[in-house]
ZAMARGU-4260 file (C-alpha; in steps of 0.2 Angstrom, whole numbers, plus 5000, padded with zeros to 4 digits):
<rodrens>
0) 5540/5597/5159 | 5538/5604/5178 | 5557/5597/5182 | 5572/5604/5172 | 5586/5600/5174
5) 5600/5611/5163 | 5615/5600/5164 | 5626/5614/5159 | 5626/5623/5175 | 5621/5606/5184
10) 5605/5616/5191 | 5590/5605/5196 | 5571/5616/5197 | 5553/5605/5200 | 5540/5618/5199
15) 5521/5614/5205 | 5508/5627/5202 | 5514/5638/5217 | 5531/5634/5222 | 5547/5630/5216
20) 5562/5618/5223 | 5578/5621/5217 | 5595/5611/5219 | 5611/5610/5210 | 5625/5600/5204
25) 5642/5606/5216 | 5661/5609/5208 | 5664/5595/5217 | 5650/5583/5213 | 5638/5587/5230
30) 5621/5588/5228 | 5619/5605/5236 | 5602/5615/5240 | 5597/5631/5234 | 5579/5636/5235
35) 5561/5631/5241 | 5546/5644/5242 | 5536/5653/5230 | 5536/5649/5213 | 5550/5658/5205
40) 5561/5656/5188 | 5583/5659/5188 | 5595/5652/5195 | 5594/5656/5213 | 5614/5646/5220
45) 5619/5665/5222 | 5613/5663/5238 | 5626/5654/5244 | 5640/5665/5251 | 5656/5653/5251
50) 5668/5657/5268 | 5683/5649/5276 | 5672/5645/5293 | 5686/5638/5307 | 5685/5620/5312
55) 5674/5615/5298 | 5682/5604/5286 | 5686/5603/5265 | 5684/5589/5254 | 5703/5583/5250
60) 5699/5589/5230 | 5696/5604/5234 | 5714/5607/5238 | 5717/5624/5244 | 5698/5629/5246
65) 5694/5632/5261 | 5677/5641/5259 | 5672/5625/5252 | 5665/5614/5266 | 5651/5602/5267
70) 5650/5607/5286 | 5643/5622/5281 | 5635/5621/5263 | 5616/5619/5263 | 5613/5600/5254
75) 5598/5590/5249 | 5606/5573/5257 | 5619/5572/5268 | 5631/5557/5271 | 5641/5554/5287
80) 5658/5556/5285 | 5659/5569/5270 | 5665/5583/5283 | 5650/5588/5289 | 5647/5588/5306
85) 5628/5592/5306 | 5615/5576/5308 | 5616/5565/5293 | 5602/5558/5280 | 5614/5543/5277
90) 5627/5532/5286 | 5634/5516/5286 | 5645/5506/5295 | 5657/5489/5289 | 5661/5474/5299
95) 5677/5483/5306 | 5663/5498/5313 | 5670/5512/5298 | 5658/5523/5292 | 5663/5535/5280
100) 5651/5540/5265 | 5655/5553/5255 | 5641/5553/5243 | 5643/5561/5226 | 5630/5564/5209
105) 5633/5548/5197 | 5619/5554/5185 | 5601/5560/5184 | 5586/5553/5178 | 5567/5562/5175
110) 5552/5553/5168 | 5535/5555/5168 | 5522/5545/5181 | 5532/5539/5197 | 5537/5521/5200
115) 5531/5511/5216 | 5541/5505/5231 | 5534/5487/5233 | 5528/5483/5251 | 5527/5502/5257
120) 5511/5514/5256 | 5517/5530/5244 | 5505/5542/5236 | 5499/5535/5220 | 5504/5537/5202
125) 5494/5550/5192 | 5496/5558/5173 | 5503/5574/5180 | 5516/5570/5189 | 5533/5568/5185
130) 5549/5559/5193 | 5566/5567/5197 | 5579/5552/5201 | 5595/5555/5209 | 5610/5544/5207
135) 5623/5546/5223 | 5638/5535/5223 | 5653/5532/5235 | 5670/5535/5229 | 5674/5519/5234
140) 5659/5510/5228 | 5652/5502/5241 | 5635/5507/5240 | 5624/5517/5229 | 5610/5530/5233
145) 5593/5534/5222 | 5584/5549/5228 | 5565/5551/5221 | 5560/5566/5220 | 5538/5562/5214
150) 5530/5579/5210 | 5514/5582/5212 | 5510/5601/5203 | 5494/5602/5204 | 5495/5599/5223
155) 5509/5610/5227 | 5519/5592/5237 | 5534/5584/5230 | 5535/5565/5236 | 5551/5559/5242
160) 5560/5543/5246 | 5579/5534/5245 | 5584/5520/5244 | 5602/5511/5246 | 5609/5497/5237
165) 5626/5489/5244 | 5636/5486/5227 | 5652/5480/5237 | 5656/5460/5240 | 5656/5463/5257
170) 5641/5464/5272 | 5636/5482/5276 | 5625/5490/5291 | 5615/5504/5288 | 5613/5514/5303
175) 5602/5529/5296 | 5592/5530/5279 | 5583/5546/5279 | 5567/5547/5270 | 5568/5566/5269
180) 5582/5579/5272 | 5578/5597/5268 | 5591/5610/5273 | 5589/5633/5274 | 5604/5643/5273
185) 5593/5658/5281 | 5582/5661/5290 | 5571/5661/5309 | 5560/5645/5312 | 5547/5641/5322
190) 5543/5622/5325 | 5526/5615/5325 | 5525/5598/5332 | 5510/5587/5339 | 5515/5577/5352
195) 5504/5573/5367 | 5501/5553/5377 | 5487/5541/5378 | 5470/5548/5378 | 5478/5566/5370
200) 5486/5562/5354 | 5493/5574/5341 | 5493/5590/5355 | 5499/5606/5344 | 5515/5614/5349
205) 5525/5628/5342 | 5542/5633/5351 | 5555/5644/5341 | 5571/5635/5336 | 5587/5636/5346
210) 5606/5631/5341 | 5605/5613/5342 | 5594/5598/5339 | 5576/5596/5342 | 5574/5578/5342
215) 5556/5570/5341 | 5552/5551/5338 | 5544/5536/5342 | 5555/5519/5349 | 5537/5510/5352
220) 5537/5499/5336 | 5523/5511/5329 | 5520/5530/5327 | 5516/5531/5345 | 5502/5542/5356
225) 5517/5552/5362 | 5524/5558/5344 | 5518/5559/5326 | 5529/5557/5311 | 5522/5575/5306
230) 5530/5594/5306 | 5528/5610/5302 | 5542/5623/5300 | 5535/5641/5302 | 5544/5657/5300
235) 5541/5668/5316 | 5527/5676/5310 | 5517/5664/5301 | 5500/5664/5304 | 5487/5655/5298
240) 5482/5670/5288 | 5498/5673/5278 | 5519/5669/5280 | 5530/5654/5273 | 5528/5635/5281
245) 5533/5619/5278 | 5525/5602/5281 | 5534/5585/5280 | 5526/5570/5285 | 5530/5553/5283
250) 5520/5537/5276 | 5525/5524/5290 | 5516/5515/5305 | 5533/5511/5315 | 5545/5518/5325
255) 5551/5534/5318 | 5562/5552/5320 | 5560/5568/5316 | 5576/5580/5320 | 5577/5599/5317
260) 5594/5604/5319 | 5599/5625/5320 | 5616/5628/5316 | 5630/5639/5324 | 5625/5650/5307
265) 5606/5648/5309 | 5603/5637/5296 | 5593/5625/5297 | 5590/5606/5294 | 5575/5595/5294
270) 5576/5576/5293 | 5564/5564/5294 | 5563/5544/5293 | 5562/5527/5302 | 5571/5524/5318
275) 5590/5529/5316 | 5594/5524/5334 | 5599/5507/5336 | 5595/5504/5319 | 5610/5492/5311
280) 5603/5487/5298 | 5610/5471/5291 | 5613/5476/5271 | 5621/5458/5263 | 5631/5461/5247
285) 5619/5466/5231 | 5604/5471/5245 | 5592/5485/5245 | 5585/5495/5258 | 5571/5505/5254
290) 5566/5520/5264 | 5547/5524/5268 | 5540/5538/5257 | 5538/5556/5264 | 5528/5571/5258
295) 5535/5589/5258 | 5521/5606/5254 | 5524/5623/5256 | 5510/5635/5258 | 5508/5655/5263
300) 5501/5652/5279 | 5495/5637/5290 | 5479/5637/5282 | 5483/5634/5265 | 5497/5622/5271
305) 5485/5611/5280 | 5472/5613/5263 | 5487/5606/5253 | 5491/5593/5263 | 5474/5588/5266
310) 5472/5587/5248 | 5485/5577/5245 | 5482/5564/5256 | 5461/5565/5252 | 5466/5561/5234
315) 5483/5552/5232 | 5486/5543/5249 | 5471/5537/5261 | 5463/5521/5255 | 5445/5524/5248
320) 5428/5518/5258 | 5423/5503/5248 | 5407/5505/5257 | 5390/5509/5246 | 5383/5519/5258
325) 5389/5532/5274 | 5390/5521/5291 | 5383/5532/5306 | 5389/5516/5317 | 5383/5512/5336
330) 5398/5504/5345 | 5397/5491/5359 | 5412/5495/5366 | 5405/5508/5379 | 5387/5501/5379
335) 5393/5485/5387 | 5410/5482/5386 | 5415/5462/5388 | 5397/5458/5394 | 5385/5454/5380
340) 5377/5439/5370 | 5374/5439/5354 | 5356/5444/5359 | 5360/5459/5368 | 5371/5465/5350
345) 5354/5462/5340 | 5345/5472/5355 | 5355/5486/5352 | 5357/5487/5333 | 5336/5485/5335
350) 5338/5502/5347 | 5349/5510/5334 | 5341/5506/5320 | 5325/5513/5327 | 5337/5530/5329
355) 5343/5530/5311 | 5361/5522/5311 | 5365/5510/5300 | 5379/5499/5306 | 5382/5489/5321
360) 5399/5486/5328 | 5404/5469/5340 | 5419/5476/5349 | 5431/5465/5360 | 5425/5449/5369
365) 5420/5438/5353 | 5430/5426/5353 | 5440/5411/5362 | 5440/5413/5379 | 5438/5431/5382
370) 5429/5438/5396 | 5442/5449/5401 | 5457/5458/5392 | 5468/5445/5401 | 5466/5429/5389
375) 5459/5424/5373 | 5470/5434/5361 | 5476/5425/5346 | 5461/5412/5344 | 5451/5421/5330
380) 5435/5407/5335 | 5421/5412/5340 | 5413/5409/5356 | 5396/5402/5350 | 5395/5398/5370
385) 5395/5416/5375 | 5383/5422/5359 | 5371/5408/5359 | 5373/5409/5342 | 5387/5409/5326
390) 5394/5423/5320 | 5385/5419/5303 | 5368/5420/5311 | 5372/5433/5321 | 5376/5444/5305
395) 5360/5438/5297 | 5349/5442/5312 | 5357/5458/5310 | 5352/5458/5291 | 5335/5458/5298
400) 5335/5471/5309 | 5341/5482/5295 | 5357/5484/5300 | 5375/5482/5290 | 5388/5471/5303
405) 5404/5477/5310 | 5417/5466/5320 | 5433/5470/5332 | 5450/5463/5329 | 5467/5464/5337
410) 5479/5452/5326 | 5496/5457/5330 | 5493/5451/5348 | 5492/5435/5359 | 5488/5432/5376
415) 5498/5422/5386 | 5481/5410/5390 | 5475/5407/5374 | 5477/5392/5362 | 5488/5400/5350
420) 5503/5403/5363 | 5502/5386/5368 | 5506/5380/5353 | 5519/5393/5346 | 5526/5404/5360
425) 5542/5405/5346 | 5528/5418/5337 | 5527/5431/5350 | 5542/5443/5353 | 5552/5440/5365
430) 5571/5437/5370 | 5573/5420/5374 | 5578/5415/5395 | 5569/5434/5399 | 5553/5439/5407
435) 5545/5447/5393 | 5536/5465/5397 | 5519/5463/5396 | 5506/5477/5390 | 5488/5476/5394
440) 5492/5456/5399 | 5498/5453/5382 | 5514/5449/5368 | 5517/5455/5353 | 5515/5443/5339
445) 5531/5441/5327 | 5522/5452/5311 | 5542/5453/5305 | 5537/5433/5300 | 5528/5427/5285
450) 5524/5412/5291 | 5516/5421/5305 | 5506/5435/5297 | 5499/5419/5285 | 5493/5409/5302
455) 5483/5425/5309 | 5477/5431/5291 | 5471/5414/5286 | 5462/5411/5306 | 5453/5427/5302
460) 5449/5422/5283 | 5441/5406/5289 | 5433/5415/5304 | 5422/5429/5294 | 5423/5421/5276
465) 5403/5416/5278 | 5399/5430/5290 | 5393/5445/5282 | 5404/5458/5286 | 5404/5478/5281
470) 5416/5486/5295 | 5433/5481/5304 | 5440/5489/5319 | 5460/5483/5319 | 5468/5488/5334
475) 5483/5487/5345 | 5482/5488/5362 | 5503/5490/5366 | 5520/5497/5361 | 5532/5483/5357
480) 5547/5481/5368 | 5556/5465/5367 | 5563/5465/5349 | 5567/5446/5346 | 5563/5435/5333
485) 5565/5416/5332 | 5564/5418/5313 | 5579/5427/5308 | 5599/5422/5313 | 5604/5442/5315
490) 5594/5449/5327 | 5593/5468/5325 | 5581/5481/5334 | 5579/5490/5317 | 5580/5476/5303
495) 5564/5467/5314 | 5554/5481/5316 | 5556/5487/5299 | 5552/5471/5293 | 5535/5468/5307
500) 5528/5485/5300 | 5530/5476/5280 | 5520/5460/5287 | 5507/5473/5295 | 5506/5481/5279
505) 5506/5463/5270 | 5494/5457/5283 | 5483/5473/5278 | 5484/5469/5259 | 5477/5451/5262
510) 5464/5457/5272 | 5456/5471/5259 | 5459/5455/5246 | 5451/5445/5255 | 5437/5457/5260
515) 5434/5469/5247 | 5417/5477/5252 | 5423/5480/5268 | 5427/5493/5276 | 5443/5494/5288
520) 5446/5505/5302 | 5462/5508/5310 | 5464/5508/5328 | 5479/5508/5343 | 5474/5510/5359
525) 5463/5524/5348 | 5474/5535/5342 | 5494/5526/5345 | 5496/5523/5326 | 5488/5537/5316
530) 5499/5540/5302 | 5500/5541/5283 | 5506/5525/5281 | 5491/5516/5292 | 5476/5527/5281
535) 5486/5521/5266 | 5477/5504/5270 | 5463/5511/5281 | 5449/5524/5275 | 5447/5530/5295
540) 5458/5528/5310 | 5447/5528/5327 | 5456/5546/5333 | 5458/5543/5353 | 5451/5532/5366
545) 5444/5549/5374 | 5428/5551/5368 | 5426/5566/5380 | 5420/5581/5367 | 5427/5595/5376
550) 5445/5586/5375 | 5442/5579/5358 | 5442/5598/5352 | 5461/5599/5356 | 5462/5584/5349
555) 5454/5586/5331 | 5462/5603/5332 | 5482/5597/5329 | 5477/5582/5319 | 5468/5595/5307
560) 5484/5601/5304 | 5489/5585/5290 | 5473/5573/5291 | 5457/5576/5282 | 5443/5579/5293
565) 5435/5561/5286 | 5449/5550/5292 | 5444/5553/5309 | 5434/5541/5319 | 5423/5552/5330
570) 5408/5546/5342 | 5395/5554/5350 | 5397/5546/5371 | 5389/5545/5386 | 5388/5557/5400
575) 5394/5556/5412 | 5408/5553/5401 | 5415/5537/5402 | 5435/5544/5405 | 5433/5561/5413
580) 5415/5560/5420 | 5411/5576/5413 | 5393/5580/5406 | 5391/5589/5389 | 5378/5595/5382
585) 5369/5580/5367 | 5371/5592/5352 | 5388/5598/5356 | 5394/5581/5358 | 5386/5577/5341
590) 5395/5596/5335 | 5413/5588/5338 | 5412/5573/5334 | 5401/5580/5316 | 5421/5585/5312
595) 5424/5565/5308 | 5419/5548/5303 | 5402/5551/5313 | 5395/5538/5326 | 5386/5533/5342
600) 5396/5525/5358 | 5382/5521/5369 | 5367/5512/5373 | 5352/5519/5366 | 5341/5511/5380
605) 5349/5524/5392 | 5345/5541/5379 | 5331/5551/5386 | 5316/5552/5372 | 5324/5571/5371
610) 5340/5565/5368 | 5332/5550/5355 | 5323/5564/5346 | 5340/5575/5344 | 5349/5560/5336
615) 5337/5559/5322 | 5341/5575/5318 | 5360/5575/5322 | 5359/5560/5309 | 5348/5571/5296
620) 5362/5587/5298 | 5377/5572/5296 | 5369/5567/5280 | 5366/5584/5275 | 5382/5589/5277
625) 5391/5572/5269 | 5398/5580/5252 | 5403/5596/5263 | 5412/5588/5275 | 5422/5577/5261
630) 5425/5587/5248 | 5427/5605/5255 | 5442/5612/5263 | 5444/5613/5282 | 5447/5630/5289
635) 5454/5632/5309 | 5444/5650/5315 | 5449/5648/5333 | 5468/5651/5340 | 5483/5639/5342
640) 5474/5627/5358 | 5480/5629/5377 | 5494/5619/5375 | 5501/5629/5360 | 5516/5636/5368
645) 5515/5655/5363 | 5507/5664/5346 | 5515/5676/5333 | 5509/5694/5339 | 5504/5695/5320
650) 5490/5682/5324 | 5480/5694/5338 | 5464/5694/5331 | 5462/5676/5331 | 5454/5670/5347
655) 5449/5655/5354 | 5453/5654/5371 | 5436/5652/5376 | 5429/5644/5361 | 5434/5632/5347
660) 5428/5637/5330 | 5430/5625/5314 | 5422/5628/5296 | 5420/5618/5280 | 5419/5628/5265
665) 5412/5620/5244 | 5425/5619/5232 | 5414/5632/5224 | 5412/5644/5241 | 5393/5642/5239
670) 5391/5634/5256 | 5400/5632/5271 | 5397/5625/5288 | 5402/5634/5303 | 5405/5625/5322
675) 5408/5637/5339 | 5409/5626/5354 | 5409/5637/5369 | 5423/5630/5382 | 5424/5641/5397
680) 5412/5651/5405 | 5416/5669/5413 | 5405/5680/5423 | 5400/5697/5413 | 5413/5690/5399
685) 5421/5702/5386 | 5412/5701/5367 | 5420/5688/5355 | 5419/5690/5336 | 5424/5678/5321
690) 5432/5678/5308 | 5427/5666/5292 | 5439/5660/5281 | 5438/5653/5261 | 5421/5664/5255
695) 5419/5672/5240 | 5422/5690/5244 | 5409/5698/5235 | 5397/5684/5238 | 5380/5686/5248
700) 5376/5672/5264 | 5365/5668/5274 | 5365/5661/5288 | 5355/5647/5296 | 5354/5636/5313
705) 5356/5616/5311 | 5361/5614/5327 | 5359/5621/5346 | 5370/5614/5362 | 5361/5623/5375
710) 5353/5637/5373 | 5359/5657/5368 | 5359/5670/5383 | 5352/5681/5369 | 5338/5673/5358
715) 5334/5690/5350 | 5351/5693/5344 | 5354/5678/5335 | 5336/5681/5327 | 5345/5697/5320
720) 5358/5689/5317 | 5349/5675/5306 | 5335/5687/5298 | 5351/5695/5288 | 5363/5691/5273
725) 5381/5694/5275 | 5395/5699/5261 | 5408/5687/5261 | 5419/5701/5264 | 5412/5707/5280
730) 5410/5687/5287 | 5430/5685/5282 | 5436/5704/5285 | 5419/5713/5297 | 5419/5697/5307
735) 5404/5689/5315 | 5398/5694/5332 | 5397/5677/5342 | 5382/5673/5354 | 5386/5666/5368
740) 5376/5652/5375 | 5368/5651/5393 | 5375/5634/5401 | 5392/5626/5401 | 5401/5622/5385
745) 5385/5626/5373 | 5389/5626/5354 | 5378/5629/5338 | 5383/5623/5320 | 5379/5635/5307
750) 5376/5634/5289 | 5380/5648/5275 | 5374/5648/5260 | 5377/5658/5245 | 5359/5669/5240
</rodrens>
């Protein structure tokens, strides 16, 4: 068994391939925290140095012990009320607004397999791993506590979730329910966080932590443009080479908090779960609450970290492509917003096809009334007006031209004008005798409502059930802001957005049941909801509404950090571009958005015969390059991005602040791809060299040119450099010299291969 658990000593220890985590039963009953790191054997709770600290309290058994206090005392969950002043993984409230929890051990439990939380996405089951579960109780007995603890050994990543059961015959609120809590006694940290707003999701920033709390989370009703459930703790000169980090990230598509507090003693605690402001969560007697499932890796160095991760979700979490074949997809979107008829959509998947795509995606417009984004939402009928035709035929004129059918939808929302909100405005949220706050001229529908969900599932079942579809962009185009439902008699900001993200998720179940050949792409505003729990449901999540290439490198570059490459929708756009007006070279928009879920957002009637000639061969080089791109690991060869804050002096001979370099290596190092996209340009500039990563050292390479943005200052220097072979060593160790390229942001793609 990977988890022991010696009941003697009341010592705990889940060891994966590389790491160990390490916990332990107090004298007083606490769970406490000992160890996570390196894969290690002992007994490692001689790390704790027991002191009487002043103005940190003792639990009343422990009588004259002052050096015992939970104030102080590294714990695996911590309850409000216990004596620890820090920020807790649990807390309650009664009808009279008392809240002490003093949670201690009842009994422990470890079986094979894991079980599964019923509604909520979680890393799925396999023969390897295995299931710690933790019984906490309250003196009292009011409610009782499970803790999972789901190992994954061969991944190096320990799933985790709680959940809470009110075993008192009275009403209980639950005001925080942590998914994950995770406390150092030593220790300087760095935080890594991704952060950013609409149009620039998932922004990578690192800031050294302080004594305090660092408080990061979403109140929008869904992960948000602005945060990401995601985090990385780094010690202060971790690289991406070498030095301890730890990733947490959480399966869930609503509102949510991460907290990272420094203590007066520098240690340190990471939490991380739904919404714990406002959250009162009405628990009746004999009710659960389940939390949402969180991952936890550690790696040595942000490389392997990310490789884990990455992993992880690639195999255990992000829904599979039901798809046959791989969609290179032409979107509408940009090629004619709202103003098409179903002719125009056949006379551009006829110019598509003619380029080698293969799938044609309708975006908005379809349906009801919907010229504009100021009506129509929530009337999932097609306007046969506006096509000249049914959907139906339209799919099977499709069929004829060659090309596979994709379709837009936006179900959680309703336009004020549009039939559905004539006939229930008690669906939409919103407080009853208030204005509701409009976003993009439209309400949120009530998802926290079965009866709801059921009406738009069974309007879109109806709508495509003889239409044949292979693709569906599901979007939402607004943060949710007037919490209240006409369903329910409590009204509570945390009970109804908890339960509107279990009808998105039931609502997303229904869908792939009803349509299981299809596949789904997630989408908010582009990148507003790109989570674990949304690819869970959903192979690939469109990543931003910037389709700007030079942009989307920063972009791509802090979502690497946790998301496989694949998961990310990326399309080559027009220049000038659509939301920046800059121009970019054809084959380095095609290099960026290569590092994705490949496609078109143009009109090919506006490409230049050069630029038609370069997307057959972008498509070629994307089909060469399928299986590398989704089974190899994804390696980061450039620095930390210009809104990275500073970088550990141990990372100097990384650059990148005038390129972007990106590589994916073969599980068996044979072959590797490697990307440089050149984004600023400096008069008689300083020589840059790069570093590859994941070779085989004593392999031999060569290298050879896919791709060309532009064109290189110095033709016969790359010749030389492409007449050679290269030991793995010197391209990992030596470095490669980089050619620069003669015009603004030119990039080449690179392909070495094992000789």
């Amino acid at each position: 068994m990977a988890i022991v658990y010696d009941k003697e000593k009341g010592l705990i220890s889940l060891h994966s391939r590389n790491t160990s985590y390490q916990m332990g039963i107090g004298p007083y009953g606490h769970l406490l925290h000992y160890y996570y790191g390196r894969r290690g054997e002992g007994d490692f709770s001689y790390l704790f140095q027991y002191k009487d600290r002043g103005f940190s309290g003792n639990p009343y058994d422990a009588n004259a012990d002052r050096t015992y206090s939970m104030d102080t005392l590294a714990q695996e969950y911590s309850s409000f009320g216990n004596g620890d002043y820090r920020l807790s993984a649990c807390s309650i409230s009664g009808a009279d607004g008392e809240g002490i929890l003093d949670l201690r051990v009842d009994r422990v439990e470890i079986f094979s397999g894991r079980s599964e939380p019923e509604g909520l996405p979680h890393a799925k089951a396999v023969e390897e791993c295995e299931t710690l579960r933790i019984f906490l109780k309250e003196e009292r007995k009011r409610v009782e506590v499970e803790l999972d603890y789901i190992l994954y050994p061969d991944e190096d990543v320990i799933a985790r979730n709680a959940r809470i059961k009110n075993i008192s015959e009275e009403a209980l609120f639950v005001e925080r329910l942590d998914s994950l809590s995770l406390d150092f006694s030593y220790g300087d940290y760095d935080l890594i966080h991704f952060s950013g707003r609409y149009g620039m999701e998932r922004l990578y920033h690192r800031e050294p932590l302080q004594q305090g709390v660092k408080h990061i989370a979403s109140m929008r009703g869904s992960s948000s443009h602005q945060e990401n459930p995601f985090g990385i703790l780094a010690g202060r000169n971790t690289t991406e080479h070498t030095g301890d980090c730890y990733g947490f990230a959480l399966l869930y598509s609503s509102s949510f908090h991460l907290d990272v507090e420094r203590d007066s003693y520098r240690g340190t605690r990471v939490s991380l779960g739904m919404q714990n402001d406002n959250m009162h969560y009405l628990l009746e007697a004999g009710e659960e609450l389940q939390s949402p499932e969180a991952i936890l890796s550690f790696g040595d160095g942000l490389s392997a970290l990310s490789n884990q991760l990455q992993s992880m979700v690639k195999k255990y979490i992000a829904a599979k492509s039901p798809l046959p074949y791989f969609p290179i997809l032409l979107n509408s979107w940009e090629a004619c917003y709202f103003n098409f008829t179903g002719e125009k959509i056949i006379e551009l998947a006829r110019e598509g096809k003619a380029l080698g795509m293969n799938l044609l995606v309708m975006d908005d417009g379809w349906f009801g009334k919907r010229d504009t984004d100021f009506s129509g939402l929530g009337d999932w009928v097609t306007n046969e007006e506006k096509l000249g035709m049914s959907l139906e035929s339209l799919g099977h004129r499709l069929e004829e031209e060659g090309m596979h059918f994709g379709i837009w939808i936006e179900p959680e929302m309703v336009n004020e004008d549009s039939a559905l909100y004539r006939a229930h405005p008690d669906y939409a949220l919103q407080i009853p005798g208030e204005s509701p706050i409009r976003s993009r001229s439209q309400l949120v529908l009530d998802f926290s409502r079965k009866e709801v969900v059921d009406a738009v599932l069974e309007s879109l079942i109806s709508c495509f059930r003889s239409v044949p579809l292979s693709y569906i962009k599901m979007d939402m185009n607004r943060s949710i802001m007037d919490v209240y439902s006409h369903g329910v008699n409590f009204q509570g900001r945390g009970k109804i957005l908890h339960r509107y993200c279990l009808g998105l998720y039931r609502f997303l179940s229904g869908l792939k049941e009803a349509f299981p050949d299809v596949l789904i792409e997630g989408c908010s505003g582009g990148g507003g909801r790109f989570d674990l729990g949304a690819l869970y449901y959903t192979p690939q999540i469109w990543l931003s509404d910037n389709t700007d290439a030079i942009e989307r490198l920063e972009i791509q570059y802090g979502s690497s950090f946790l998301y496989p490459i694949q998961c990310m929708g990326a399309h080559v756009s027009q220049v000038p571009n659509h939301q920046t007006g800059r121009v970019v070279p054809m084959n380095t928009r095609a290099i960026v958005a290569m590092s994705g879920s490949f496609g078109y957002e143009l009109d090919p009637k506006d490409c230049s015969e050069e630029d038609k000639a370069e997307i057959h061969k972008q498509i070629a080089i994307v089909e060469e390059l399928e299986p590398l791109m989704k089974e190899g690991s994804y390696y980061r060869l450039s620095g930390y991005g210009e809104t990275g804050g500073y970088t550990p002096q141990s990372e100097d001979r990384v650059s990148g602040k005038r390129f972007t370099a990106w590589s994916f290596v073969s599980q068996d190092k044979k072959k590797a791809s490697l990307s440089v996209v050149w984004k600023d340009k400096n008069f008689n500039g300083a020589n840059e060299i790069l570093y590859c990563k994941g070779l085989k050292r004593e392999g031999k390479y060569r290298l050879r040119l896919l791709l060309q943005g532009g064109s290189f200052q110095d033709e016969a220097f790359v010749e030389r450099l492409l007449e050679r072979s290269y030991s793995g060593f010197s391209l990992m160790e030596v470095g490669l010299p980089l050619p620069e390229g003669k015009g603004e942001y030119d990039s080449f793609l690179l392909l070495m291969e094992e000789i």
